[in-house]
C-alpha positions in Angstrom: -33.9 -18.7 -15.5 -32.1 -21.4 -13.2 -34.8 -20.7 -10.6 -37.7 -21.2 -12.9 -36.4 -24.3 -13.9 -35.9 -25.4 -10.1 -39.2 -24.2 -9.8 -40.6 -26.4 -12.6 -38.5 -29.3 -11.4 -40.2 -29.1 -7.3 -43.8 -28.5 -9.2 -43.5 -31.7 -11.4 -46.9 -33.8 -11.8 -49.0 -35.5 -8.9 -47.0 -38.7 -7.8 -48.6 -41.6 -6.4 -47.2 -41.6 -2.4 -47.6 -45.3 -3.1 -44.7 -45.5 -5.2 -42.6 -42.8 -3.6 -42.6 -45.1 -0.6 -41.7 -47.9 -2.3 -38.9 -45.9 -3.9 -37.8 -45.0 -0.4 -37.9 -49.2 0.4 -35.4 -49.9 -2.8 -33.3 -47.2 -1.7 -32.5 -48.2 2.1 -32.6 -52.0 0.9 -29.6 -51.3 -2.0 -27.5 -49.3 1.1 -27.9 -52.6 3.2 -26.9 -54.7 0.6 -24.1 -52.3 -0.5 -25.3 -51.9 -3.8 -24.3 -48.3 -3.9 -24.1 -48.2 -7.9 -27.1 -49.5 -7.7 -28.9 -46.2 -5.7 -26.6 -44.1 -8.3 -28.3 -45.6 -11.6 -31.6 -44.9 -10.2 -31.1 -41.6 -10.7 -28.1 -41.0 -13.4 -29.7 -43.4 -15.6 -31.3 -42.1 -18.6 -34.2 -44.3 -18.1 -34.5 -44.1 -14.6 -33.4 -40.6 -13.6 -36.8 -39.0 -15.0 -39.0 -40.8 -13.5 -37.5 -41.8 -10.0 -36.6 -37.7 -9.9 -40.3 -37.0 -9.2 -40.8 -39.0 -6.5 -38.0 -36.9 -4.8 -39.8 -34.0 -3.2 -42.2 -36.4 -1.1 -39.5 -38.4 0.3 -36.7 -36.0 0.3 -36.9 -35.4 3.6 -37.2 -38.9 4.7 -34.0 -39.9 2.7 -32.4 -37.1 4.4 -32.7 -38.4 8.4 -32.7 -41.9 7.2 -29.8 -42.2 5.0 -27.6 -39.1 4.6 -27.4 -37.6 8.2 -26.7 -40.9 9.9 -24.3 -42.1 7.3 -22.5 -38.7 7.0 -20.0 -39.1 9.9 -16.4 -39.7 10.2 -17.1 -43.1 11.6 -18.6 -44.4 8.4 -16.5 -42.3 6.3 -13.8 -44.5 7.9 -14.9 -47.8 8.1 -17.0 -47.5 4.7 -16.0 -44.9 2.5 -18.2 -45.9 -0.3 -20.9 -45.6 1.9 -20.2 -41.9 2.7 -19.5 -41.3 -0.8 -23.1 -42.1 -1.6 -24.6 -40.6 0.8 -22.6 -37.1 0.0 -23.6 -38.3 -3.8 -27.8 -38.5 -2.6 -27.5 -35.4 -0.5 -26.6 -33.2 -3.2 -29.1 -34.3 -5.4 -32.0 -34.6 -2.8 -30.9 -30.4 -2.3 -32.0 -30.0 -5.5 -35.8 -31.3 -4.8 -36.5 -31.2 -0.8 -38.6 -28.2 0.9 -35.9 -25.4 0.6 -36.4 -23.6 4.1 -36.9 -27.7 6.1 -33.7 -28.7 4.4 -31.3 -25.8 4.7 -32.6 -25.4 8.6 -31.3 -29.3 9.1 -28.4 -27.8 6.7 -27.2 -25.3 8.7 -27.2 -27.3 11.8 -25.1 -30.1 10.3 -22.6 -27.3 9.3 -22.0 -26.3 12.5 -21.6 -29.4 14.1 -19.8 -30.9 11.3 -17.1 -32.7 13.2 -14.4 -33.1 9.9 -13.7 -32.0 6.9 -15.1 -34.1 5.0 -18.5 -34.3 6.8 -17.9 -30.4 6.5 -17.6 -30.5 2.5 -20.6 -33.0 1.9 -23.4 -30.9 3.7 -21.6 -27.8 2.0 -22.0 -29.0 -1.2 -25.6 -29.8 -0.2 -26.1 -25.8 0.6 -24.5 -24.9 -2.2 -27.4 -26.2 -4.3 -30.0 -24.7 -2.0 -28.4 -21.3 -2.0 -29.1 -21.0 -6.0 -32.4 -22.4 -5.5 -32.9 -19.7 -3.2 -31.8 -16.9 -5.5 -32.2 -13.7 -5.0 -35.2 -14.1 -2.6 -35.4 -14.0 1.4 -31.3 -12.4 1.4 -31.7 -13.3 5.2 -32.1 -16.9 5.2 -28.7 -16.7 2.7 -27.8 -15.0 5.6 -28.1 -17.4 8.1 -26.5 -20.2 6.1 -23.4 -18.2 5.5 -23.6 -17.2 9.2 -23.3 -21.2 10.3 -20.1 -21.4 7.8 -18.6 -18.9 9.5 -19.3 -20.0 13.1 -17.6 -23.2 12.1 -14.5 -21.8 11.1 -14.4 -19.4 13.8 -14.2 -23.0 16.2 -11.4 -24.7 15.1 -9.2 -25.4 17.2 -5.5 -23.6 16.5 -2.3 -23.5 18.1 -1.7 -21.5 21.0 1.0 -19.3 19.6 -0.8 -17.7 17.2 -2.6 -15.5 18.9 0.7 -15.1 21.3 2.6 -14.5 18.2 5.3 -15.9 16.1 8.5 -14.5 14.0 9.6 -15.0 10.4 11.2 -18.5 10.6 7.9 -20.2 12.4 5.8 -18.3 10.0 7.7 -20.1 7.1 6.4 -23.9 8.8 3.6 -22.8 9.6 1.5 -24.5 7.1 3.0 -27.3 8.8 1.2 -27.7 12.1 -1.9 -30.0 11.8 -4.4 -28.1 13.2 -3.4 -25.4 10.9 -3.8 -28.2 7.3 -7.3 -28.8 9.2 -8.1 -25.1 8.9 -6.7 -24.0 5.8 -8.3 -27.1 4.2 -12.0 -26.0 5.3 -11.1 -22.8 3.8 -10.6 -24.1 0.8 -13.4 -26.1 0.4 -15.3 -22.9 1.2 -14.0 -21.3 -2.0 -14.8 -24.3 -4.2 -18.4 -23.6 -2.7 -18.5 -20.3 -3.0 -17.3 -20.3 -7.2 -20.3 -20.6 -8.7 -22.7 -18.7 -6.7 -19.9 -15.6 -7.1 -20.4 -16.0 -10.9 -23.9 -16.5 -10.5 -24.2 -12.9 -8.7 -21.6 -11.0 -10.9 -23.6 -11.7 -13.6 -27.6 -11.6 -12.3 -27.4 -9.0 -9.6 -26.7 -5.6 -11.1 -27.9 -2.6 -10.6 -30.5 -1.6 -12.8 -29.5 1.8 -15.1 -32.3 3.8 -13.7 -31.0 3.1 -10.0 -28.4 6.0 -9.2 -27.0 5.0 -5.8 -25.7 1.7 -4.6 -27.9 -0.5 -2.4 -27.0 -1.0 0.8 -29.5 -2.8 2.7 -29.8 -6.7 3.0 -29.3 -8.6 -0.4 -28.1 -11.2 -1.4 -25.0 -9.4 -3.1 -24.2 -7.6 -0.6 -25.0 -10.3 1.8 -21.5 -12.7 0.0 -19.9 -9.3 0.0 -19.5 -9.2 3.9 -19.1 -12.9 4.4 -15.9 -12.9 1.8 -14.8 -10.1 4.2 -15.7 -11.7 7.5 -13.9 -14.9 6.4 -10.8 -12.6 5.8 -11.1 -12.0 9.4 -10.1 -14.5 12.5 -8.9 -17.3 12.0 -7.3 -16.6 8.3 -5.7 -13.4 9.7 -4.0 -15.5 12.4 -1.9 -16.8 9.4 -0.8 -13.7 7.8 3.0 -12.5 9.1 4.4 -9.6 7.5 4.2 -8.7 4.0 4.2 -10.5 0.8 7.7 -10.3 -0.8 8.4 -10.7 -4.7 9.3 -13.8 -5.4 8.2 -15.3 -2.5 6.4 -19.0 -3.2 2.1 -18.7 -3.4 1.6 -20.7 0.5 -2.0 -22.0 0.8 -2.6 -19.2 3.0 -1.6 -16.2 0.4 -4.0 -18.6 -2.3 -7.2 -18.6 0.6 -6.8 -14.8 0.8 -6.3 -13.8 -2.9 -9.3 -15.9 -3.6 -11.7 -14.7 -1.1 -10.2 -10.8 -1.7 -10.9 -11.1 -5.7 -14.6 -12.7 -4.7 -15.1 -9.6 -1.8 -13.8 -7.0 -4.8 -16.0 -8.8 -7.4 -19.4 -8.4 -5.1 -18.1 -4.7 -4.1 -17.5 -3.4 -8.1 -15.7 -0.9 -6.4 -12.9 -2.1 -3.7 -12.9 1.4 -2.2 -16.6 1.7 -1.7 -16.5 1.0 2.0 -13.5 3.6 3.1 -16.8 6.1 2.6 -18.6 4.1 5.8 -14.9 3.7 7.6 -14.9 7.1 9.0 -18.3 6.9 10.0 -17.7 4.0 12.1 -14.7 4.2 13.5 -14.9 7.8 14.4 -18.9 8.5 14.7 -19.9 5.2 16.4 -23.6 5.1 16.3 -25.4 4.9 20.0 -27.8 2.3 19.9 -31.4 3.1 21.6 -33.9 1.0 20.3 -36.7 3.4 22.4 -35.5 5.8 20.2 -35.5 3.8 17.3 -32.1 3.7 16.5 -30.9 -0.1 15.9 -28.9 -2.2 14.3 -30.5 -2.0 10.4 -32.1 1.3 11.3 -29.8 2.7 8.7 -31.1 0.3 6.2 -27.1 -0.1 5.6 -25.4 -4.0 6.3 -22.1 -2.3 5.8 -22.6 -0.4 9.2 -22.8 -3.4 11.3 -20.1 -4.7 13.2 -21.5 -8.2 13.2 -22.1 -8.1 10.0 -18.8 -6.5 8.7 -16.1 -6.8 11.5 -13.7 -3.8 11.1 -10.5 -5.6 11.8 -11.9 -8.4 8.6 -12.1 -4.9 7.0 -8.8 -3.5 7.6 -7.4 -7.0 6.5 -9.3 -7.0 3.0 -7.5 -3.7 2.5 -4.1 -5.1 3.5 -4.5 -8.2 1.1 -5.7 -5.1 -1.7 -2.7 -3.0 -0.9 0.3 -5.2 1.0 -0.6 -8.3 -0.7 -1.1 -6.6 -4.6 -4.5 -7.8 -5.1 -5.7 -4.6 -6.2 -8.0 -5.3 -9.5 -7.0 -3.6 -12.3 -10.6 -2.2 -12.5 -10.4 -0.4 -9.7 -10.7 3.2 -9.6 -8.0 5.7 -10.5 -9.6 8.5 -9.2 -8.8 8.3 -5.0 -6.3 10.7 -3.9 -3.4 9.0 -2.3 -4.4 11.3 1.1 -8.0 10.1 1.2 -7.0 6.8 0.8 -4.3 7.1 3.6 -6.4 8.7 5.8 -9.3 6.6 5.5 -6.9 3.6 6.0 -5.5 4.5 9.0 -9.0 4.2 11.0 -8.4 0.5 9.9 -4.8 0.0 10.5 -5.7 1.8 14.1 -7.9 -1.0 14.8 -5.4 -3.7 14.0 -3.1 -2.3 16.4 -5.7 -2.1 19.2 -5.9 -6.1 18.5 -4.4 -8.4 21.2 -3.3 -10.9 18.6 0.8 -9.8 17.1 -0.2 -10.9 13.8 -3.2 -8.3 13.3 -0.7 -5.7 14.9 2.0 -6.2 12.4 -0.8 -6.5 9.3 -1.7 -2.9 11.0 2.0 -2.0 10.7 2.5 -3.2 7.2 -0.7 -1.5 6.0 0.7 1.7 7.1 4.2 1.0 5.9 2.8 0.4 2.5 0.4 3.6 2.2 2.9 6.0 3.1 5.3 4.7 0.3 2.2 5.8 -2.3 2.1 9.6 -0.8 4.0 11.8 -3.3 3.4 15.2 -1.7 4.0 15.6 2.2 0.7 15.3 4.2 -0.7 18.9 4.9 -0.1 20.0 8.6 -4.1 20.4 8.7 -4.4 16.5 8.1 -3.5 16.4 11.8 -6.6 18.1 12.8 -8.4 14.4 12.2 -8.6 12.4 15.7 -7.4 9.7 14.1 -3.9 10.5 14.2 -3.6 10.9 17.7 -5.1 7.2 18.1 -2.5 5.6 15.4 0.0 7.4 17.4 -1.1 6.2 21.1 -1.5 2.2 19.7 1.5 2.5 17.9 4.0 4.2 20.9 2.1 1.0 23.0 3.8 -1.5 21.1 7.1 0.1 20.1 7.5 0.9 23.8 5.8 -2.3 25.7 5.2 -5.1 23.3 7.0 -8.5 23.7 7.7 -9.2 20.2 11.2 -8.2 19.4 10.4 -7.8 15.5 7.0 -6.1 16.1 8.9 -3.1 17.9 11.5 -2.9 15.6 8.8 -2.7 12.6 7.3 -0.1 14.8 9.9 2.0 15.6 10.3 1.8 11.6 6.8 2.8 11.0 6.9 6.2 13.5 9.6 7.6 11.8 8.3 7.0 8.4 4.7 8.0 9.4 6.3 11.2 11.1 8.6 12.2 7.8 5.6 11.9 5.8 4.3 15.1 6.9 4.8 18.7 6.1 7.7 20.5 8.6 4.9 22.2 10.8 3.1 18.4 11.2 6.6 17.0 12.0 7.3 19.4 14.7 3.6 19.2 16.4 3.9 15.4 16.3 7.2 14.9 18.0 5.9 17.5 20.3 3.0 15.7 21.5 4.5 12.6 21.7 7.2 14.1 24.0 5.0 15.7 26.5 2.5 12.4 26.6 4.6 9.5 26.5 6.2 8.1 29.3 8.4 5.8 27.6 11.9 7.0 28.4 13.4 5.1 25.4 10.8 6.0 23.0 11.1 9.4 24.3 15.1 9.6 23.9 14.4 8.7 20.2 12.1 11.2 19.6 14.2 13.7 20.5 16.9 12.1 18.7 14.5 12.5 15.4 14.3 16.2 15.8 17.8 16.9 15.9 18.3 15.1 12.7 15.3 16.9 11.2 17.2 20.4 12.2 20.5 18.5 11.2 19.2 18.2 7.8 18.1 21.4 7.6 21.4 23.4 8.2 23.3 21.3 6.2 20.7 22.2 3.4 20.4 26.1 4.0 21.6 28.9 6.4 17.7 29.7 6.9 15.7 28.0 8.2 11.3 27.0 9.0 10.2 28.5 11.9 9.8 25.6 13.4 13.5 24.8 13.4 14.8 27.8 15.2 14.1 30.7 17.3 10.5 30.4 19.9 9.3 27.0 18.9 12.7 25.4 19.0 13.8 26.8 22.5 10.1 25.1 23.4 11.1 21.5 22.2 14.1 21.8 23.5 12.9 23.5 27.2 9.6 21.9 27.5 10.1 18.7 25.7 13.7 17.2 25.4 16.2 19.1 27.7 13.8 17.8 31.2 14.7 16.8 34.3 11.0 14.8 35.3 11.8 14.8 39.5 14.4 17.6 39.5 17.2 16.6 41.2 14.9 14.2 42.9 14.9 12.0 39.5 16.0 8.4 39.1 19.0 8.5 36.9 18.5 5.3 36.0 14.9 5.4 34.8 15.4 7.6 32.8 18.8 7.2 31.5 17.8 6.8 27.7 16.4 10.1 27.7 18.6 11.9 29.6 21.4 10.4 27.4 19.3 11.9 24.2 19.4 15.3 25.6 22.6 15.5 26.7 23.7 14.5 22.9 21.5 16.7 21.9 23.5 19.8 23.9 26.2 18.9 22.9 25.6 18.4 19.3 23.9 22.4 18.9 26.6 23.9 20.9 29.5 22.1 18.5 27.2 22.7 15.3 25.4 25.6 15.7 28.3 28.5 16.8 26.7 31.1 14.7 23.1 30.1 16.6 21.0 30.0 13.4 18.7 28.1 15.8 18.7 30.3 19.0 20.5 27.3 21.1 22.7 29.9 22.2 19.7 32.3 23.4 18.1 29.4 25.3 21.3 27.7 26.9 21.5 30.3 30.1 17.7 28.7 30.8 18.5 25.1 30.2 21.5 25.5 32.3 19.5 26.7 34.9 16.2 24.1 34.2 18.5 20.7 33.0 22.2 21.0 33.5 22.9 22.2 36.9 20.2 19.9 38.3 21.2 17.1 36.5 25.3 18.1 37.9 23.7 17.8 41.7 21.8 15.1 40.9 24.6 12.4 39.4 26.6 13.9 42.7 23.9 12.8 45.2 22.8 9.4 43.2 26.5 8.5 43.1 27.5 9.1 46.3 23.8 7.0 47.5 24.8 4.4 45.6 28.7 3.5 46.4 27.3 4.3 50.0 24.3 1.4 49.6 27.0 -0.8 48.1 29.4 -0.5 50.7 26.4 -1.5 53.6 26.1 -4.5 51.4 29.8 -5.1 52.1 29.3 -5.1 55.3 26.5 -7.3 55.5 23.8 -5.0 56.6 20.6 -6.4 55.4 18.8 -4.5 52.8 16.6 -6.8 51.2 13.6 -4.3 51.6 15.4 -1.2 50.6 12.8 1.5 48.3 16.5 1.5 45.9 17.0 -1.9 45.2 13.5 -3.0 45.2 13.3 -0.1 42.0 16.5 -1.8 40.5 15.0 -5.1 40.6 11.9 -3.6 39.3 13.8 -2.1 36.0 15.2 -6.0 35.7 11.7 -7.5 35.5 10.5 -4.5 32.7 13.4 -5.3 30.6 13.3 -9.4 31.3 9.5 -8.4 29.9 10.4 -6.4 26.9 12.7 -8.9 25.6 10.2 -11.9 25.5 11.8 -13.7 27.9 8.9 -12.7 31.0 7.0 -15.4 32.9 3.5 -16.6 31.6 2.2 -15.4 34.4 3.0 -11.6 34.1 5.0 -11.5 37.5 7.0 -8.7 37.5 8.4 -8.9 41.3 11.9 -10.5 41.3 12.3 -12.8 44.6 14.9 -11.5 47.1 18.2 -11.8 46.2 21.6 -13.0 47.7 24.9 -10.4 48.3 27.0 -11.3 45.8 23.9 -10.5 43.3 23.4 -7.3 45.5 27.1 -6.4 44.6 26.1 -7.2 41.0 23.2 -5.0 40.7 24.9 -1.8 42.3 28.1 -2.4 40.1 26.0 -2.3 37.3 24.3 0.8 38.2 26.9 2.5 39.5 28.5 2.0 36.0 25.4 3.5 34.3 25.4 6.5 36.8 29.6 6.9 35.5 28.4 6.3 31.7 25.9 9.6 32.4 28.2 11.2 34.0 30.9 10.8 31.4 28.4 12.1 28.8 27.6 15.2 31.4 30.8 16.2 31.3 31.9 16.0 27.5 28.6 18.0 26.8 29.6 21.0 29.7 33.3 20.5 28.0 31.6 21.3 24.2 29.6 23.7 25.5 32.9 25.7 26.8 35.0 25.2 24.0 32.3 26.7 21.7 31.4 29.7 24.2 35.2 30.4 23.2 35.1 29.8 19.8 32.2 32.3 19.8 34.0 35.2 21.6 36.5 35.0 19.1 34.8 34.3 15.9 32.6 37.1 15.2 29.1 36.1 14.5 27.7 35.6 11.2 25.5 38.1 9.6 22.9 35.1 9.2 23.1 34.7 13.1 19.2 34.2 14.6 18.2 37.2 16.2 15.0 35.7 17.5 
């Protein structure tokens, strides 16, 4: 109905060009003389407004580059705001009359270069009007206009840190920082755009009853759909730190997203909809061949185009759905909690790939929250889906090498949580293949740490115990995985302390716990003796004895500056100057040479390290003794592994 009457408005009677021309004249002769209410009574008077309307599609376009464009531009806006205000005022209305495609080609332009926000809000309002004029006809050209929006906020200019990351306390200011008012400001002006052509679509474009499947090409609803996603996207998701707690105060940037996640969820119907097309992208990523036919729209599906529907804007319209509680209360109760978990994680796996920390923790957070909503452990044959393995690999990246203090402990958080979610078998075959891929030696120490508690919990629970506890696969984690020496006794102590410290805990915790060898640590000790423990004897012996030798030729003065030892030790100072935030900006690792009295402080610290080890070497070989004993004279329970 709102088109035919903008229809009926543009097709008014013949006008005499005579007098549209003079209209023009009065027009451009009131803005010299500042009569501004003046040009606004010509067309909001009763009297006036009809007939002065009419002559408005001949000279629309003239009024346009005459008056609004060279008028609407921060320099006038400053030195004569009543002047801009008119101009905004004459633009809006000439929308409503001009050649639709002329004026929203000159429209879209003047977005994209707008140079403020206000310049930004006056041509918006402008398109605005020509959008509902356009309707539901040519979706591309709807398209293109939202397209020029979103180019514009995509080019602000932000500070540097967000994308290098920030922590809790500069995430509370950071509405704060100028450039950061500049942005959120355009995005708000955005959603007082974007209102009434959302209202407009909710309640003209529905499907009719005789259609059974959605439409997924290019229209106009699905068109706003993407862009409310997109805009959820870069920059916005810059802005988003962690998750939203109760009580917490509604920030400008928690109002931008709720707005523009309700508008996505509105044009959607139902918010879930897309995790059908997640899989299919993420994991089946069509190969482009146009000689074959196969481009972008040859699937006649909008959803399925990364430039049309980024997947990390995607991933952070389900974070604002799930993290941030904007779930509508018309949204389907039908998903399974596993579908919707597994689906997610293909998004929460591109987050982490992200170079930005924000994203990365958003990915962290989504994951946090979906595993609280599983109430049944997730089935071993769950881990049979590829993307599991890439959550895991992203994830160990940043627990292991990221910068961000906060990010790795939410990570280390998020593994353990992720791993408990699963059924025993899943549990065991995850910490499994993490330990023989990752080279991590801290992640890896914790790992192993994880599956002693997990058979921890279990004996305290039961004298029997899952297969995958005890007897063949358990003498595997424990030989092949957690009791290794990498190099033999070749390996560098050091490097590999964290590890070696787990496994020697771990020893010493089985052969103290575990007398009556419910687990078969007892059957496999002889060959982790043989494989891990003598080794790692001859090793501290040799490694000691290098090291108080190399510190007492630094004594003496003999120059070493270019020794393979120190050079490593120095190298291990530079990872861990990286991992605690505190690395050069420009990602040198190499320590300059050092002075003797420095030398002396490196090798006393090793040195201390290699007694540490050895310490814990010893009270393990000491446990294991004094329960071989206890053994011999206890006699073993009936309930005794005989695996």
């Amino acid at each position: 109905m709102l088109e035919q009457e903008m229809e009926l408005e543009v097709e008014a009677p013949a006008v005499d060009p005579v007098e549209a021309a003079n209209l023009l004249k009065l027009i451009k002769r009131l803005l010299l003389e500042k009569a501004y209410d003046g040009v606004r009574m010509l067309f909001n008077s009763p009297q006036e407004a009809e007939r002065n309307s009419r002559h408005l599609p001949l000279i629309a376009m003239d009024l346009f580059h005459d008056v609004c464009a060279p008028n609407l531009t921060d320099d006038v806006n400053c030195e004569e705001s009543e002047l801009f205000d008119c101009a905004d005022e004459l633009l809006k209305l000439l929308a409503k009359y001009a050649p639709l495609q002329e004026l929203m080609l000159e429209l879209m332009e003047c977005v994209g270069e707008s140079s403020s926000i206000s310049v930004f809000g006056a041509y918006l309002r402008a398109l605005q009007v020509l959008i509902q004029r356009q309707g539901r006809d040519k979706p591309q050209a709807v398209e293109w206009c939202l397209h020029s929006v979103y180019s514009r906020l995509q080019e602000l200019p932000l500070p540097e840190y967000l994308t290098e990351g920030y922590d809790e306390a500069q995430a509370k200011l950071i509405e704060q920082e100028e450039e950061v008012e500049d942005l959120l400001a355009h995005y708000i002006t955005v959603g007082l755009f974007r209102t009434p052509i959302v209202t407009e679509i909710v309640q003209q474009d529905v499907r009719p009853a005789d259609q059974t499947f959605r439409n997924c090409g290019l229209n106009r609803r699905n068109v706003f759909a993407c862009f409310f996603i997109q805009l959820l996207g870069r920059p916005l998701a810059l802005l988003e730190m962690g998750s939203v707690k109760e009580g917490m105060t509604r920030t400008y940037v928690r109002q931008v997203v709720e707005g523009f996640t309700k508008d996505a969820s509105q044009c959607l119907g139902d918010p879930f909809y897309l995790l059908n097309l997640v899989e299919q992208r993420a994991r089946w990523q069509r190969k482009l061949d146009a000689s074959k036919g196969v481009y972008e729209m040859s699937s006649r599906n909008v959803f399925l185009i990364e430039e049309k529907l980024p997947l990390h804007a995607l991933a952070m319209y389900y974070h604002s759905l799930f993290v941030g509680n904007q779930l509508p209360p018309t949204a389907p109760k039908i998903y399974a909690p596993l579908f919707l978990f597994e689906s997610i994680v293909y998004l929460a796996e591109v987050l982490l790939k992200q170079q930005e920390p924000p994203l990365q923790h958003c990915g962290l957070r989504l994951v946090e929250y979906l595993l609280t909503t599983l109430g049944d452990p997730v089935p071993y044959a769950s881990l049979q889906l590829d993307v599991h393995k890439r959550y895991f690999e992203a994830l160990c990246k940043i627990v292991g090498y990221s910068p961000q203090v906060s990010l790795r402990q939410l990570g280390i958080h998020v593994l353990r949580q992720y791993v408990l979610a699963f059924e025993d078998q899943g549990k065991y075959l995850i910490i499994k293949n993490l330990l023989e891929t990752q080279q991590h030696d801290g992640l890896m120490g914790y790992l192993a740490g994880m599956y002693k508690d997990l058979v921890h919990e279990v004996l305290l629970k039961s004298s029997t115990i899952p297969e995958v506890y005890g007897g063949k696969l358990f003498r595997e984690m424990l030989l092949l995985c957690v009791c290794v020496l990498p190099h033999d006794v070749k390996s560098d102590l050091l490097l590999h302390s964290d590890r070696l410290c787990s496994a020697l805990n771990i020893v010493r915790y089985f052969a103290i716990k575990d007398k009556q060898d419910v687990t078969g640590f007892w059957q496999a000790l002889p060959e982790i003796e043989r494989r891990f423990l003598i080794p790692l004897g001859k090793a501290l012996d040799f490694s000691m004895a290098h090291y108080k030798a190399y510190k007492e030729r630094v004594e003496n003065g003999q120059s070493a500056s270019d020794d393979a030892l120190m050079q490593r030790q120095l190298n291990m100072l530079a990872v861990n100057i990286t991992n605690s935030g505190m690395a050069a900006k420009d990602g040198d690792n190499n320590l300059p040479d050092i002075g003797t009295k420095e030398k002396l402080e490196v090798l006393a610290s090793s040195i201390t390290g290699l007694e540490s080890l050895l310490a814990l070497y010893l009270r393990a070989n000491e446990c294991i003794e004094q329960s071989a004993r206890q053994r011999r004279i206890i006699p073993p329970s009936t309930t005794a592994s005989e695996t």
